[in-house]
C-alpha positions as CSV (number, residue, x, y, z in Angstrom):
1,X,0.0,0.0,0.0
2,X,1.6,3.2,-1.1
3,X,-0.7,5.8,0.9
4,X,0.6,5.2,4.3
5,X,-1.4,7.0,7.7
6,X,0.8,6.2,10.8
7,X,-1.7,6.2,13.9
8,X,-0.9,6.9,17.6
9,X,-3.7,6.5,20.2
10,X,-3.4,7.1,24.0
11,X,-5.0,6.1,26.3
12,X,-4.6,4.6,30.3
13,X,-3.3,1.5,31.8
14,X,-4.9,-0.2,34.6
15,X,-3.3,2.1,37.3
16,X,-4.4,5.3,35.3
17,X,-1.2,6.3,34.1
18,X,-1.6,8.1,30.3
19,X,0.1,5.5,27.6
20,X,0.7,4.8,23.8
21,X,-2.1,2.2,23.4
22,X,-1.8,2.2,19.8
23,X,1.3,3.2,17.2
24,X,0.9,1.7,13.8
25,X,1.3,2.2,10.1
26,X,-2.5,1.5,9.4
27,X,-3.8,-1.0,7.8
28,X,-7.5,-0.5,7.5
29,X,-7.5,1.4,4.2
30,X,-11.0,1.5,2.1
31,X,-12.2,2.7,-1.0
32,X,-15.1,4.8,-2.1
33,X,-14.5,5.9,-5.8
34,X,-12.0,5.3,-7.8
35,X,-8.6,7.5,-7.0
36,X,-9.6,7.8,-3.3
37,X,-8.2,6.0,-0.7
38,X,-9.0,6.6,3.3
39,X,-7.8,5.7,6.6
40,X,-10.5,6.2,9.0
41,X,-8.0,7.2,12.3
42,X,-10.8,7.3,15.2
43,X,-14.5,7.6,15.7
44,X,-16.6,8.8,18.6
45,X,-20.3,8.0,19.3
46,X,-22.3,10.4,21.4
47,X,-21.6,13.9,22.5
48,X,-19.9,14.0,25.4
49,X,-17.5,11.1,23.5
50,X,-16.1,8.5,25.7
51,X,-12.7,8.2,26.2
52,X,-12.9,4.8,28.3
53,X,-11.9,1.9,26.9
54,X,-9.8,-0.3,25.0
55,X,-11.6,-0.6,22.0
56,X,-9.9,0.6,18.3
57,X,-12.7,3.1,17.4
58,X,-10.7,3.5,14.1
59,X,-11.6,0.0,13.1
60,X,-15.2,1.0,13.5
61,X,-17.4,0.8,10.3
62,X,-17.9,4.1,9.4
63,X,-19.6,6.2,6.1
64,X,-19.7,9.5,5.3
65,X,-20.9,10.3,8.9
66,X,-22.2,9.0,12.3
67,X,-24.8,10.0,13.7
68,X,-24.7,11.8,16.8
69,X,-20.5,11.0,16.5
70,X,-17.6,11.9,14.5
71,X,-14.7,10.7,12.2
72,X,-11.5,11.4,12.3
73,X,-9.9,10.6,8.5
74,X,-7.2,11.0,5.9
75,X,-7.9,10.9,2.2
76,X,-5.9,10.1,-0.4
77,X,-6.9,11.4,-3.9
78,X,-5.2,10.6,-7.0
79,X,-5.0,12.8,-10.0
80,X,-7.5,12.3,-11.9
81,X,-10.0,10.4,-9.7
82,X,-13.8,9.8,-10.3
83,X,-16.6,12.5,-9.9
84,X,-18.8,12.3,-6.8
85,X,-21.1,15.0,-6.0
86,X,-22.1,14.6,-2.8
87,X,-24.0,16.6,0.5
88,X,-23.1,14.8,4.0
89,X,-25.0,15.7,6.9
90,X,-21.6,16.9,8.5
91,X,-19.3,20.0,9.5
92,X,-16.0,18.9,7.9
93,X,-13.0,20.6,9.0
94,X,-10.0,19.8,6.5
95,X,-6.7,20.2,6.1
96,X,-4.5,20.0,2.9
97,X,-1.8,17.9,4.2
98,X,0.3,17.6,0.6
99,X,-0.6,18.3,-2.8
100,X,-3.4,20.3,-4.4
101,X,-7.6,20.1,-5.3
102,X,-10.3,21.5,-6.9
103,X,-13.5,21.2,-4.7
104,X,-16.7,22.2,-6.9
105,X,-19.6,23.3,-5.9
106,X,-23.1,24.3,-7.7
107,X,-21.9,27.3,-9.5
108,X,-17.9,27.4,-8.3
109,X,-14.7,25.9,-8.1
110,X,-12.1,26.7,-5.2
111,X,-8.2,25.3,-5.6
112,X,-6.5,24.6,-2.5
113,X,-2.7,23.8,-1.8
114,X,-1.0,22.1,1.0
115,X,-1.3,24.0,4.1
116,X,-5.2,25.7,3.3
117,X,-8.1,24.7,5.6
118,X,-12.1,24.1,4.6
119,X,-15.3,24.1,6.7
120,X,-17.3,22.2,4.8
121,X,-20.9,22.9,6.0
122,X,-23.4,20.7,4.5
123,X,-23.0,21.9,0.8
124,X,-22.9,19.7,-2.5
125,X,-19.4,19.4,-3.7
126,X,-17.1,17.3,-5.3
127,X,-13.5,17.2,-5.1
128,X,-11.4,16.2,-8.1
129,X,-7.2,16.5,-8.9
130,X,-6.2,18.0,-11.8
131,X,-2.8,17.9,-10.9
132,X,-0.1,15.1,-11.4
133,X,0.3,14.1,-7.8
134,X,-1.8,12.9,-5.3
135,X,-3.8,15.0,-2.5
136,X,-4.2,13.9,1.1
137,X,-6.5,16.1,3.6
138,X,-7.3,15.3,7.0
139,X,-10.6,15.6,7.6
140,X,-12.7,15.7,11.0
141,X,-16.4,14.9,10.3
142,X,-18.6,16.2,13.0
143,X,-22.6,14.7,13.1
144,X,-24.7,18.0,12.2
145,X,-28.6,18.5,11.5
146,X,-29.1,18.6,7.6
147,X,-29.2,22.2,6.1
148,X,-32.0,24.5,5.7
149,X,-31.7,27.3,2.9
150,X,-34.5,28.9,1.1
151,X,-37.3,27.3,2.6
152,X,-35.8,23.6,1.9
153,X,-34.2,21.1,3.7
154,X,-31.0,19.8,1.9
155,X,-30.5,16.3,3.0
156,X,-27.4,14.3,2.2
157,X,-27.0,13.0,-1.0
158,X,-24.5,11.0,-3.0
C-alpha cells in the first residue's frame, strides 16, 4: 500500500497512568470511488465522546458520517479520480496535508494547496485532482442536523 497513515492513540493503563495504546502504520485502508483511498484514524459516538476503553474506534465501520459522533480521517486522492457529488450531513474541518484540489460546488470551483483549511458545512461538492500528484487532507467529520436554505431542507446525497 503506497498511501501510508501512521496512527498513535493514547489512552490509560490499569493504574491510570496516560500511555501509547496504539502506534501503527495503518492497515484499514478502504475505498469509495475510484482514486480515493481513506484511513479512517478514530470515531466517537455520542456527544460527550467516551474516552474509556480499550476498544480501536478506528476499526469502527464508518460512512460519510455518524450520527450523533464523529470521524476522524485522511484521504488520499489521486489525479484524476472519479466525480462524486455529494452533501453529508456533517461540519467537515480539513486540512490539505500535501498536494493540491479542486472542490466544486453548484456554481464554483475553489483550488486549495497544502497548508489551506475548509469548513465544509453541509454543501454539494465534489473534489477532483487536476494535478499530477496525489492530494491527502485530514478531515474531522462532525454529526450536524441537515441544512435549511431557502425554505428547503437539503438532505445528504451521494
Amino acid at each position: 500500500m503506497a498511501f501510508q497513515v501512521r496512527r498513535v492513540i493514547t489512552g490509560h493503563n490499569t493504574n491510570g497512568k496516560a500511555v501509547v495504546k496504539i502506534d501503527e502504520v495503518a492497515t484499514h485502508a478502504f475505498t469509495g470511488r475510484p482514486g480515493a483511498t481513506g484511513i479512517n484514524v478514530w470515531t466517537t459516538e455520542g456527544f460527550p465522546a467516551n474516552n474509556d476503553g480499550d476498544d480501536d474506534a478506528g476499526l469502527r465501520k464508518a460512512g460519510t458520517t455518524l450520527p450523533n459522533g464523529t470521524i476522524f480521517r485522511v484521504l488520499e486522492f489521486a489525479p484524476g479520480l472519479a466525480a462524486r457529488n455529494h452533501r453529508t450531513d456533517s461540519i467537515d474541518y480539513i486540512v490539505v496535508m500535501s498536494g493540491e484540489i479542486d472542490m466544486e460546488l453548484d456554481d464554483s470551483v475553489v483550488h486549495l494547496k497544502a497548508g489551506d483549511v475548509m469548513v465544509q458545512r453541509g454543501t454539494i461538492h465534489n473534489w477532483v485532482n487536476r494535478g499530477s500528484a496525489p492530494c491527502v487532507l485530514a478531515v474531522i467529520l462532525v454529526a450536524a442536523k441537515s441544512v435549511e436554505a431557502g425554505g428547503k431542507v437539503l438532505n445528504a446525497v451521494g
